[in-house]
VMD Tcl script that draws the C-alpha trace (Angstrom):
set ca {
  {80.05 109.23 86.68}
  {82.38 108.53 83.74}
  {81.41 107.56 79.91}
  {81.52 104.30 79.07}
  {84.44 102.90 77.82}
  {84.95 102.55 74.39}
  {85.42 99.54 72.24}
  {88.40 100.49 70.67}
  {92.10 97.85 71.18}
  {94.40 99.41 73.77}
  {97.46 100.19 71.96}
  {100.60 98.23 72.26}
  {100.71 94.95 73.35}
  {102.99 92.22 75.25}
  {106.51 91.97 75.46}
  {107.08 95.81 74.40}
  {110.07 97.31 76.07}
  {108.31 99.11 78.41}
  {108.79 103.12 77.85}
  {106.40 104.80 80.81}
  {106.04 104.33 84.53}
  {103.17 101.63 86.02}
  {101.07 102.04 88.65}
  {99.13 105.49 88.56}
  {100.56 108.79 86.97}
  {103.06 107.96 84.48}
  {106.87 109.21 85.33}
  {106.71 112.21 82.29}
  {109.50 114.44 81.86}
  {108.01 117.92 82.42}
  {104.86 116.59 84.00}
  {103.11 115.88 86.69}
  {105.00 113.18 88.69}
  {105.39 109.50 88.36}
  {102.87 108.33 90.88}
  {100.39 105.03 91.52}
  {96.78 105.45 90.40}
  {94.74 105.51 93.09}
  {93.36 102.05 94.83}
  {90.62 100.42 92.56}
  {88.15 98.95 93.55}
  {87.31 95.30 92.29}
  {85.62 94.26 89.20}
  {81.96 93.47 88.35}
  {80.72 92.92 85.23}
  {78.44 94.19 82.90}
  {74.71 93.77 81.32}
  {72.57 92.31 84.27}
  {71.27 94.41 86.08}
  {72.92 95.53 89.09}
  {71.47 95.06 92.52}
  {71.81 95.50 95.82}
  {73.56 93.25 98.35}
  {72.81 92.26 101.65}
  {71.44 94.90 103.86}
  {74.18 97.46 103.99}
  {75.40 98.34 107.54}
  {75.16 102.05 108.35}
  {78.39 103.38 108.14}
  {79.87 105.03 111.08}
  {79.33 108.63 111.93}
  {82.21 110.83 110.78}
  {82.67 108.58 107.89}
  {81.97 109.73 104.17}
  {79.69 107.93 101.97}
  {80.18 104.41 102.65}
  {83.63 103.40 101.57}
  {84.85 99.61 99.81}
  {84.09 96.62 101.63}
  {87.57 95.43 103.27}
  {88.59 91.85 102.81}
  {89.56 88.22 105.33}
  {92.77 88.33 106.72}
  {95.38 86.56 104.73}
  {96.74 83.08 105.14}
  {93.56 82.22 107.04}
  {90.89 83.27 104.83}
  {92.12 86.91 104.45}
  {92.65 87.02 100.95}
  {93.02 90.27 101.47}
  {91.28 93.85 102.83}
  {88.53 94.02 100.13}
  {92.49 95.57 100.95}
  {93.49 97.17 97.94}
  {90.94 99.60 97.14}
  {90.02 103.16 98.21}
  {89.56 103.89 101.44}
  {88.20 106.90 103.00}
  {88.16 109.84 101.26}
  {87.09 108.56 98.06}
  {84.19 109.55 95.85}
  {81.67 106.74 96.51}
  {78.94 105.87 94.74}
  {75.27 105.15 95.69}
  {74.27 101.96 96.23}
  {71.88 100.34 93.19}
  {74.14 102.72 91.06}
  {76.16 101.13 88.24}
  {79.78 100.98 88.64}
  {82.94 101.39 86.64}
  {84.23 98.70 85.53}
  {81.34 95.77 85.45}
  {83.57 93.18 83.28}
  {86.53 92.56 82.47}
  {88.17 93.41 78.90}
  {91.07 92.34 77.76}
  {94.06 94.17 75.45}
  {94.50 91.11 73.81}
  {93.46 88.64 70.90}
  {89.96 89.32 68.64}
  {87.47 91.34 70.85}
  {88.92 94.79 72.58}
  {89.88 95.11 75.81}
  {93.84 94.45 77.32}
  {92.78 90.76 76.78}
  {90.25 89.65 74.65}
  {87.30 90.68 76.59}
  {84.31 92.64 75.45}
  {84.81 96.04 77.44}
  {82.34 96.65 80.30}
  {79.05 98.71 79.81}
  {80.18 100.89 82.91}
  {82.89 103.58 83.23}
  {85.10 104.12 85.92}
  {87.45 101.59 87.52}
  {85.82 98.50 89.00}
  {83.60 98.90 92.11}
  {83.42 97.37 95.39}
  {80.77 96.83 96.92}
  {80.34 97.51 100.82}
  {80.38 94.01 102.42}
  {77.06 93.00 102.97}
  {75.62 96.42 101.09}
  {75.29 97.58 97.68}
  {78.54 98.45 95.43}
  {80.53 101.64 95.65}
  {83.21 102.23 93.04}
  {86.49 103.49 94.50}
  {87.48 107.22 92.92}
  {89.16 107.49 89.37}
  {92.83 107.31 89.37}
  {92.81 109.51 86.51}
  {93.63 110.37 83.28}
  {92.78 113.57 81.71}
  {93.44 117.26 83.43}
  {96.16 116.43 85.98}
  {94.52 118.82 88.40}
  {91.53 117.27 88.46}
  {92.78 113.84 88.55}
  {93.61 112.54 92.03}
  {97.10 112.89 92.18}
  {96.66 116.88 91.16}
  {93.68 116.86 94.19}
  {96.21 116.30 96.65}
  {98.96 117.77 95.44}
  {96.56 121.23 95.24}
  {95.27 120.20 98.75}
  {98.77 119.91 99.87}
  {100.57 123.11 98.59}
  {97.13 125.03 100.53}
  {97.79 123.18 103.65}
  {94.39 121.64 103.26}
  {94.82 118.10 103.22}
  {94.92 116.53 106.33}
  {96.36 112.97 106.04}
  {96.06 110.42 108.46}
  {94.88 106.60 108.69}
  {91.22 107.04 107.38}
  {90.78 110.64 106.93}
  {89.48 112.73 103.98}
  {89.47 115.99 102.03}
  {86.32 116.97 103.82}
  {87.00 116.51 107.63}
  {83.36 115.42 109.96}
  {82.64 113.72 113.11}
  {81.47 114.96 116.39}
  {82.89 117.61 119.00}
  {86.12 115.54 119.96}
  {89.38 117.27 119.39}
  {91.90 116.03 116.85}
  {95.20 113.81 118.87}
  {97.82 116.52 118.45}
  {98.63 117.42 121.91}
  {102.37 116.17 121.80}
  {104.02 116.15 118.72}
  {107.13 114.78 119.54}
  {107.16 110.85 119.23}
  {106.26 108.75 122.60}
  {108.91 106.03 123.60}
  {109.22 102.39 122.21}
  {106.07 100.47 122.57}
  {106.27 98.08 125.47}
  {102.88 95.25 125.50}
  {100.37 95.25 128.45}
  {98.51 92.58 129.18}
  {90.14 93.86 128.01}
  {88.35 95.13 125.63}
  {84.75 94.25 126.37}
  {83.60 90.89 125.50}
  {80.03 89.27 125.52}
  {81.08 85.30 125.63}
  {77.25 84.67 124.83}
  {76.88 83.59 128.21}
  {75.32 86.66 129.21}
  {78.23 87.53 131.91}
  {79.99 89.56 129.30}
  {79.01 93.52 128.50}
  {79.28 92.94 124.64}
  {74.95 93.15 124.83}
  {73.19 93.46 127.98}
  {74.11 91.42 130.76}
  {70.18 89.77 130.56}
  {70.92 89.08 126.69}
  {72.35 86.07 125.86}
  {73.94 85.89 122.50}
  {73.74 82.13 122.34}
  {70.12 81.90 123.75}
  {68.54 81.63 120.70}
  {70.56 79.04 118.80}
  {69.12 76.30 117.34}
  {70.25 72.97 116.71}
  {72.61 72.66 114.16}
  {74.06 76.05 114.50}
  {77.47 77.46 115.57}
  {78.05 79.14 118.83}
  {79.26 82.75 118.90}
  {82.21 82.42 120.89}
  {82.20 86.26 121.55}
  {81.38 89.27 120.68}
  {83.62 92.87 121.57}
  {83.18 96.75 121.80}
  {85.53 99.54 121.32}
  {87.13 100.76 124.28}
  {89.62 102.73 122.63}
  {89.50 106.66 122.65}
  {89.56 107.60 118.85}
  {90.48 110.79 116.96}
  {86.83 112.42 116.26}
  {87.29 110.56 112.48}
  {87.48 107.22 114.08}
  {90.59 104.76 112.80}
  {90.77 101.86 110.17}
  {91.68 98.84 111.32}
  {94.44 96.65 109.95}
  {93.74 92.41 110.39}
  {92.88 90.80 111.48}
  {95.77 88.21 111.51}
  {94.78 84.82 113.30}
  {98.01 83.30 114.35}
  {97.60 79.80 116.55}
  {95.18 80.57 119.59}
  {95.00 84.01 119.13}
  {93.51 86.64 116.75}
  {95.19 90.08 116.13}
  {93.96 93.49 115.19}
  {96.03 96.92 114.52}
  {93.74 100.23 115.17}
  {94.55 103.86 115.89}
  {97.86 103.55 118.35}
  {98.22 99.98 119.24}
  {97.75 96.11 117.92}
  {96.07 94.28 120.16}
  {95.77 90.07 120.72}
  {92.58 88.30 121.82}
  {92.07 84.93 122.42}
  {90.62 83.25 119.63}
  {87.79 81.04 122.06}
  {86.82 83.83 124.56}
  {87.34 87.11 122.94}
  {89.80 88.32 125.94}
  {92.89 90.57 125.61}
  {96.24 88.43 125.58}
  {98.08 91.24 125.11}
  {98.74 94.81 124.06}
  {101.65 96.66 121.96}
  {101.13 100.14 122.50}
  {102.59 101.96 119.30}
  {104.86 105.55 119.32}
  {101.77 107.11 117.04}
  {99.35 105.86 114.46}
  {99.64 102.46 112.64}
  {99.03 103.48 109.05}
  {100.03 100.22 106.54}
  {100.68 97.00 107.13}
  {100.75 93.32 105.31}
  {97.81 90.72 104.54}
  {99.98 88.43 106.11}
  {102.42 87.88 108.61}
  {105.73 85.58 107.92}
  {105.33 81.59 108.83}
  {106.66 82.15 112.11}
  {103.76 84.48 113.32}
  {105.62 88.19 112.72}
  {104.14 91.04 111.26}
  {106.19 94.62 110.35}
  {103.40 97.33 110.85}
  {104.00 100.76 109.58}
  {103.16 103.89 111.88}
  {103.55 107.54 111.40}
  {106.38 109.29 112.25}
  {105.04 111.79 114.71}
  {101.61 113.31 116.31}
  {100.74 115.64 114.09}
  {98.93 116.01 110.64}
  {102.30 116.53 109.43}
  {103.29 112.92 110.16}
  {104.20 110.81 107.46}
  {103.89 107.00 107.23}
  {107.45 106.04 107.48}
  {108.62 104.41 110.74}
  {108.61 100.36 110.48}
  {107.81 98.23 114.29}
  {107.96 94.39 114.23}
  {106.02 92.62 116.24}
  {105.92 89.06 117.01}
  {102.34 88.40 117.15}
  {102.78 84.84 119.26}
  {104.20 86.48 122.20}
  {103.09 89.95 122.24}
  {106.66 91.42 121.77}
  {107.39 94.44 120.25}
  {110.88 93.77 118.34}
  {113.17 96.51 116.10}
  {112.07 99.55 115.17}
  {113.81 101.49 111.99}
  {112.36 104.29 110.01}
  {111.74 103.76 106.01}
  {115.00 105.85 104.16}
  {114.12 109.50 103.06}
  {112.83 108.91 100.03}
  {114.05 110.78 96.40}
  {112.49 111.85 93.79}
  {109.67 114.83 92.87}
  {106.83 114.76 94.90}
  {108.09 111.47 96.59}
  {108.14 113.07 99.93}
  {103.99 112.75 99.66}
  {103.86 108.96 98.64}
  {102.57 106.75 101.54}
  {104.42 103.50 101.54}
  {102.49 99.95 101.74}
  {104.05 96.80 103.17}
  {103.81 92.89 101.80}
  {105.58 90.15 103.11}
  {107.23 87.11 101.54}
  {109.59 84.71 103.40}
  {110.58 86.63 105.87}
  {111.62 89.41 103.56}
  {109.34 92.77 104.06}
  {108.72 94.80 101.08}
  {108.02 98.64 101.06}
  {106.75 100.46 97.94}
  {106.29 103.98 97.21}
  {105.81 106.70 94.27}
  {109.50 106.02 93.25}
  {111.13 104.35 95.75}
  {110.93 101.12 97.42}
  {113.14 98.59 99.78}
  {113.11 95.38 101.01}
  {114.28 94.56 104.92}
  {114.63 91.30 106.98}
  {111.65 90.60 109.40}
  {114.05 89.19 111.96}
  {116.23 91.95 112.20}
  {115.28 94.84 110.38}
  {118.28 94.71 107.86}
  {117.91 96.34 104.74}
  {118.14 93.75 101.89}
  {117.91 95.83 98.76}
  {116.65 99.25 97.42}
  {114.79 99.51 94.44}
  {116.09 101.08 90.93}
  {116.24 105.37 91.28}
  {115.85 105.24 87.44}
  {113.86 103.54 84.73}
  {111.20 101.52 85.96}
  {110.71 101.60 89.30}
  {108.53 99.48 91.64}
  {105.89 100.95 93.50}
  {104.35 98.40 94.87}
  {104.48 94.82 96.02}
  {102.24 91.62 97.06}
  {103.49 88.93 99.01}
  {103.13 85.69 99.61}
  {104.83 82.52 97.84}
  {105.89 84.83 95.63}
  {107.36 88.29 95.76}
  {106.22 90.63 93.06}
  {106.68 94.16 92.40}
  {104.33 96.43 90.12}
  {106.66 99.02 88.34}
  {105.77 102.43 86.34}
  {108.27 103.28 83.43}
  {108.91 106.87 81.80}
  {106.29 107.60 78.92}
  {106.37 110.39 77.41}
  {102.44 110.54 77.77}
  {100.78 110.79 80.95}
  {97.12 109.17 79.27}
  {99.06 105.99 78.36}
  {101.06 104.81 81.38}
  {103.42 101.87 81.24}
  {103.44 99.62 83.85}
  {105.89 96.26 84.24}
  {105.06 93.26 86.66}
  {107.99 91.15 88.45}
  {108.83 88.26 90.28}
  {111.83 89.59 92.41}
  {114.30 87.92 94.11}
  {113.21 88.63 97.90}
  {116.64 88.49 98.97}
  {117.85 91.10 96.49}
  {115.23 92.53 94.78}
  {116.07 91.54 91.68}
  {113.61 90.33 88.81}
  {112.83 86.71 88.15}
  {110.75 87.48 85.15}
  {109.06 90.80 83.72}
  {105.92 91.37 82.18}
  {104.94 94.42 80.17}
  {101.41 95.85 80.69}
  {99.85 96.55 77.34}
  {100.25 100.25 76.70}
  {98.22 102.70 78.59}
  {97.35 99.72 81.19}
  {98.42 99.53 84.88}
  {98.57 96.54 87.14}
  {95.79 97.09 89.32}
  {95.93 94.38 91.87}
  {97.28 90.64 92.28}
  {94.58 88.21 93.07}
  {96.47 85.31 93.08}
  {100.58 85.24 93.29}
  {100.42 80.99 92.56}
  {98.65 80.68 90.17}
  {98.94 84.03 88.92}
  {95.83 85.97 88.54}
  {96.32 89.79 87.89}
  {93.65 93.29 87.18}
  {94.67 95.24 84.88}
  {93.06 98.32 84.31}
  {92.47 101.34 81.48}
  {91.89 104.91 82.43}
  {90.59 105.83 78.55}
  {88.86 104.26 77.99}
  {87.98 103.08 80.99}
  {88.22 99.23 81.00}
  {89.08 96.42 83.41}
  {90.71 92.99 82.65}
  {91.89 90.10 84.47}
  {94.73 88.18 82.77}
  {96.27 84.63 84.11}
  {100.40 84.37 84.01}
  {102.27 81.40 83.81}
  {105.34 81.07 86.12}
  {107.59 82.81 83.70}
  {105.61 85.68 83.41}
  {104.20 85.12 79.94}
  {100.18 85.29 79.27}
  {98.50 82.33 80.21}
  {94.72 83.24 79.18}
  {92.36 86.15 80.07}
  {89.49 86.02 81.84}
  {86.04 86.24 79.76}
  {83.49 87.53 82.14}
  {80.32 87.53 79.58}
  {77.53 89.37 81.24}
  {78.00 89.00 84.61}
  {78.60 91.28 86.90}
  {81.40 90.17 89.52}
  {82.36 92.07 93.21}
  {86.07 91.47 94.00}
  {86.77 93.52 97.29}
  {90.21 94.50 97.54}
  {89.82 96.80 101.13}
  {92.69 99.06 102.72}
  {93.44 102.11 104.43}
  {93.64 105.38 102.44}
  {97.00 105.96 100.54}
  {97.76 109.01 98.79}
  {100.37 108.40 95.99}
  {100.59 104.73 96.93}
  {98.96 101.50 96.03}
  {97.70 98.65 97.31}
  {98.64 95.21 95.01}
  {97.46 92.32 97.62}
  {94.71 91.82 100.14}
  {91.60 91.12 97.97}
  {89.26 88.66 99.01}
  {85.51 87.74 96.95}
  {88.75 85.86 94.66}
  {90.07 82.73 94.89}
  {92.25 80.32 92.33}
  {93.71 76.66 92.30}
  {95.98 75.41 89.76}
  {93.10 75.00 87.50}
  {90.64 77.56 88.29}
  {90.46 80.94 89.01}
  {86.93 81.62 91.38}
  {84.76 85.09 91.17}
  {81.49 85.60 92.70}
  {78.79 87.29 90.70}
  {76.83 90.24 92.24}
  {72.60 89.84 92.28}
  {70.21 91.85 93.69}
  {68.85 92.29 97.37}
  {67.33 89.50 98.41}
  {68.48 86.66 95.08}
  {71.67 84.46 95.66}
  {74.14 85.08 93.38}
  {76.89 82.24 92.31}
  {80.31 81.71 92.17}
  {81.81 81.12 88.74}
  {85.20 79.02 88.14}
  {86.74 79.96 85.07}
  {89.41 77.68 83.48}
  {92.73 79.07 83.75}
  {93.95 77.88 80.42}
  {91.30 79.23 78.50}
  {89.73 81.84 80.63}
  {86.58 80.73 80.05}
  {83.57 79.62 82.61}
  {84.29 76.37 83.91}
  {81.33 75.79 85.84}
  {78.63 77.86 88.58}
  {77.57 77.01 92.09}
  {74.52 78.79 93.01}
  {73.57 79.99 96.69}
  {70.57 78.53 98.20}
  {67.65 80.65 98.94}
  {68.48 84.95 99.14}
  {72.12 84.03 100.19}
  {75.13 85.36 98.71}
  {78.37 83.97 98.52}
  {82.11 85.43 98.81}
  {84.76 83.53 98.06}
  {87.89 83.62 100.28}
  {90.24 80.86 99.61}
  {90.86 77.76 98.49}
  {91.67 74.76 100.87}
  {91.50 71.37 100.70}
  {90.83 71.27 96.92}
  {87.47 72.51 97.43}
  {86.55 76.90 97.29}
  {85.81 78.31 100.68}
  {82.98 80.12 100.58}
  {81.31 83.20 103.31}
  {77.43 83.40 102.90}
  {76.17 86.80 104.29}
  {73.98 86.79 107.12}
  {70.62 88.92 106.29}
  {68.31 90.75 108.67}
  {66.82 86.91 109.37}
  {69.21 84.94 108.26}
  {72.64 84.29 110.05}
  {75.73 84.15 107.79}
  {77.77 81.10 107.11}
  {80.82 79.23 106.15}
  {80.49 76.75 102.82}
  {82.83 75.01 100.09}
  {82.42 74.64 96.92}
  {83.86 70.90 95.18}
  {86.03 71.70 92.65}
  {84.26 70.27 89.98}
  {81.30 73.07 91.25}
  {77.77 71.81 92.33}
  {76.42 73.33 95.90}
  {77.76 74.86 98.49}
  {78.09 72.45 101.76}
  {77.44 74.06 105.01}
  {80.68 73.81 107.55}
  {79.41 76.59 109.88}
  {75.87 77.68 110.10}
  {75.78 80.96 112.07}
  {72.71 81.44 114.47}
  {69.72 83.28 112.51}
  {69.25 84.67 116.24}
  {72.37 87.40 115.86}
  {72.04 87.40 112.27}
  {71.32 91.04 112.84}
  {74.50 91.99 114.62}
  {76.58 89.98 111.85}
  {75.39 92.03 109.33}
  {75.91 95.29 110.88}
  {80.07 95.31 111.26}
  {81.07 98.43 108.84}
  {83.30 97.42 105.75}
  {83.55 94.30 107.51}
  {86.93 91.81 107.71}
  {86.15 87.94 107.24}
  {88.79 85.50 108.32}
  {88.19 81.77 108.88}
  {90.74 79.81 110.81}
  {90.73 76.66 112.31}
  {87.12 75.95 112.59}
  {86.38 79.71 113.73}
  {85.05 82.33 112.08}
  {86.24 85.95 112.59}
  {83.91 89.38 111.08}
  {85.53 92.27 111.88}
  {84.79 96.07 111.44}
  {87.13 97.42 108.71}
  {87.15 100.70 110.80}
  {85.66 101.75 114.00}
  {84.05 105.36 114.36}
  {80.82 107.14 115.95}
  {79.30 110.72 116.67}
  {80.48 111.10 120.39}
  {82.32 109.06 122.60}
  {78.91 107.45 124.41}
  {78.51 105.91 120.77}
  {81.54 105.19 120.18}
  {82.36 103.15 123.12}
  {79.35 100.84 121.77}
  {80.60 100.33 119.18}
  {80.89 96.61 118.18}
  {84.00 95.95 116.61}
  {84.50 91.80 116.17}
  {82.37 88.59 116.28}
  {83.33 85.12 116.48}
  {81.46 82.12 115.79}
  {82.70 78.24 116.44}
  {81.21 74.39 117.21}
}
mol new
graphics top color blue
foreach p $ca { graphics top sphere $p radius 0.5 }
foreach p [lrange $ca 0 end-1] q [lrange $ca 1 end] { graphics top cylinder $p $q radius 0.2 }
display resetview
């Protein structure tokens, strides 16, 4: 555990030329190397005591200590995955234990902070807590002895041959007897799609629950029906795999894992289709373009040696694997260990990395720009309406990194706008690209803030948590020397709100608070009914979309929120019946699309291949 941060200003302020690198370890001349802090977790404020959230669902065997909730798939309810914050590999923290950063502080105006915020009670970076369980920060990013920091971790590791990198895996390898994938290291040829993974339909034909167990034969009036329910049937590496999605694009829903992205049908649960991948998928976006394409990334060979770097479109309508173009060699100290991550905009795909990043056509696999080799340099991106790139500067001090925000031109990469980071904070994640919502975080002090932009990049207000506690989830796949800007969901804004939910015990409801963009201050709160507790994951229709977590007797279900607050309307009441199963999905997705809703595991894994065969990996519910 870290000290609580101190009260003290951040130094510097707005609209400094920036001097030091963003994201992570500051770009020093004789030190370490300019590299992204590590994935934080998402806020929650301080005072009030800190409880525990739904039940937590027992995280799979040859997993660590339960990692960061992941997050709803973008455009349809997938603000996100959680996205992004640590993944595996991470110290976590106990549930019921305090985390980090509680509430947000701000650099700016009277009280101390990056914006005007009192600074949270906690220390650390801001925790996330395991979707439905109890919080878990993400690890530090930093600060102090370089060697002990998590850049100098894996450096160390990787100098001793020790670290073994791969979607998911961790300093400290575990799982059962099975043998790591390694048997041909030379790439396998182009993916071609096939054309199922087991599904229950609820009707009691399928073999998602025993073939006398109808999923749907305990509904009761008024409730949804789950449409289906699936099981792995993929062989995993003895660590298990993340998985990336899922992406719900018309009538089907999409999910990347291990060596291949599958398509199911979004009614029945049944395999459409199948793109077999060359190795492991290791990045890809929170969203695909408008036309329904994605650009995945996947290792560059078999073996631990493999490095994130090869780049496969897919065109998630039809099942079709399209070009395939590894990212450039990158330059630069150390750059040769940066993982890149992926956001799309348009139908321009970005690429960031410890000093280096591009941007490519989706249609054709072009290269549209390459990012500055000197100054600041962009590290990472989030997509969306807008295309915006993080960016670390030199600094001559690797405690007080100097991190820029842009608006680039997604054609050629070049800035709209730039905003300076107060001195010694780093962009942390983008919660909303229109309106702008952005974290900021402090390593020391540790403090977290949330500041609103207008369109021209200029401070708009900060957000003034009080005494709440709040539990963005910003989920993702491990990334060493990388960083995750988008895919955060438990966040939601309009153009006059910006929508947190507050974390309670197990067993109260907790609320969702709208603060007023302008002013950063609370707007108004909508309280759950009974023990439920809310997550925000969009906005639509003027009104906040809302996910209330099933509980061991209560199923889950799907609400909004007016926008002038008051209580959360039922759409989609989820049968108390499989509340159970709902609330056992590890690090769990949420995506909500067309009347449907979608729960996902955020990574699939067991002790033997028996278990892991069983294991359920996606639920749908629907009228």
């Amino acid at each position: 555990m870290t000290q609580p941060p101190s009260q003290q200003p951040p130094q510097g302020g707005y609209g400094e030329a920036p001097q030091g690198p963003p994201h992570g370890v500051p770009q020093p001349p004789a030190q370490p190397p300019q590299m992204p802090p590590a994935p934080q977790g998402q806020p929650q404020m301080p005072p009030a005591p800190q409880g525990q959230p739904q039940m937590p669902p027992t995280p799979p065997a040859g997993a660590p200590a339960p990692g960061p909730a992941p997050t709803p798939a973008p455009g349809y309810g997938y603000p996100q995955t959680p996205p992004g914050q640590p993944g595996y590999g991470y110290p976590q923290q106990a549930p019921g234990q305090p985390g980090p950063y509680n509430q947000p502080t701000g650099p700016y105006d009277q009280q101390p902070g990056p914006y005007n915020q009192q600074p949270g009670p906690y220390s650390g970076y801001p925790t996330q807590p395991q979707y439905p369980g109890a919080p878990v920060p993400p690890g530090g990013s930093g600060g102090g002895n370089f060697f002990t920091s998590k850049p100098g971790i894996i450096i160390a590791a990787a100098v001793a041959g020790l670290l073994v990198i791969g979607g998911g895996t961790w300093f400290a390898l575990s799982g059962d007897d099975k043998k790591p994938d390694g048997k041909n290291v030379s790439k396998s040829d182009d993916p071609t799609p096939t054309g199922s993974e087991s599904v229950d339909q609820g009707d009691g034909s399928g073999d998602g629950r025993e073939a006398n167990d109808d999923l749907n034969a305990g509904r009761k009036p008024g409730e949804a029906k789950v449409m289906f329910l699936t099981k792995n049937d993929v062989d995993l590496p003895r660590n298990g795999a993340e998985v990336f999605g899922p992406w719900v694009v018309g009538d089907t829903v999409v999910k990347g894992m291990y060596k291949e992205v599958v398509g199911y049908s979004a009614t029945d649960g049944k395999k459409k289709w199948t793109v077999p991948l060359s190795a492991e998928i290791c990045s890809a976006p929170s969203q695909t373009t408008t036309d329904g394409k994605i650009v995945v990334g996947v290792k560059d060979g078999l073996t631990e040696k493999a490095k994130c770097l090869d780049l496969q479109m897919i065109d998630l309508k039809t099942g079709k694997a399209g070009w395939k173009k590894p990212i450039p060699k990158a330059s630069g100290a150390f750059s040769s260990l940066s993982d890149f991550t992926l956001s799309i905009s348009g139908n321009t795909l970005a690429a960031g990395g410890t000093g280096n990043s591009y941007g490519f056509s989706v249609t054709d696999g072009r290269q549209l720009f390459k990012g500055p080799t000197e100054g600041c340099k962009p590290f990472a991106f989030a997509g969306g309406p807008k295309l915006l790139a993080a960016a670390s500067c030199p600094t001559s001090d690797y405690d007080k990194p100097k991190h820029q925000l842009s608006e680039v031109d997604p054609t050629t990469g070049k800035a709209k706008w730039t905003f300076n980071a107060p001195v010694g904070w780093e962009i942390d994640k983008v919660y909303s690209a229109s309106p702008l919502v952005v974290s900021l975080t402090q390593r020391e002090p540790k403090k977290w803030s949330i500041v609103a932009l207008k369109d021209n990049g200029t401070v708009r207000s900060q957000i003034a948590g009080g005494k709440d506690k709040f539990q963005p989830r910003c989920g993702g796949a491990f990334v060493i020397f990388g960083q995750n800007l988008e895919g955060c969901t438990g966040v939601a804004a309009d153009a006059t709100n910006f929508y947190m939910a507050t974390e309670a015990a197990y067993g109260t409801a907790n609320e969702v608070v709208a603060f007023n963009l302008n002013t950063g201050k609370a707007a108004w709160r909508s309280s759950a009914d009974g023990k439920r507790q809310m997550t925000p994951l969009r906005t639509e229709g003027g009104n906040v979309l809302v996910y209330m977590s099933a509980s061991y007797d209560a199923g889950g279900a799907v609400a909004t929120i007016a926008p002038t607050g008051g209580a959360p309307k039922v759409l989609l009441q989820h049968p108390a019946s499989t509340a159970q199963i709902e609330s056992s999905f590890y690090s769990p997705k949420l995506v909500y699309a067309d009347g449907r809703f979608f729960i996902a595991s955020g990574r699939v894994s067991a002790g033997n291949d028996a278990e892991e065969k069983e294991t359920k990996t996606m639920m749908a519910f629907g009228k």
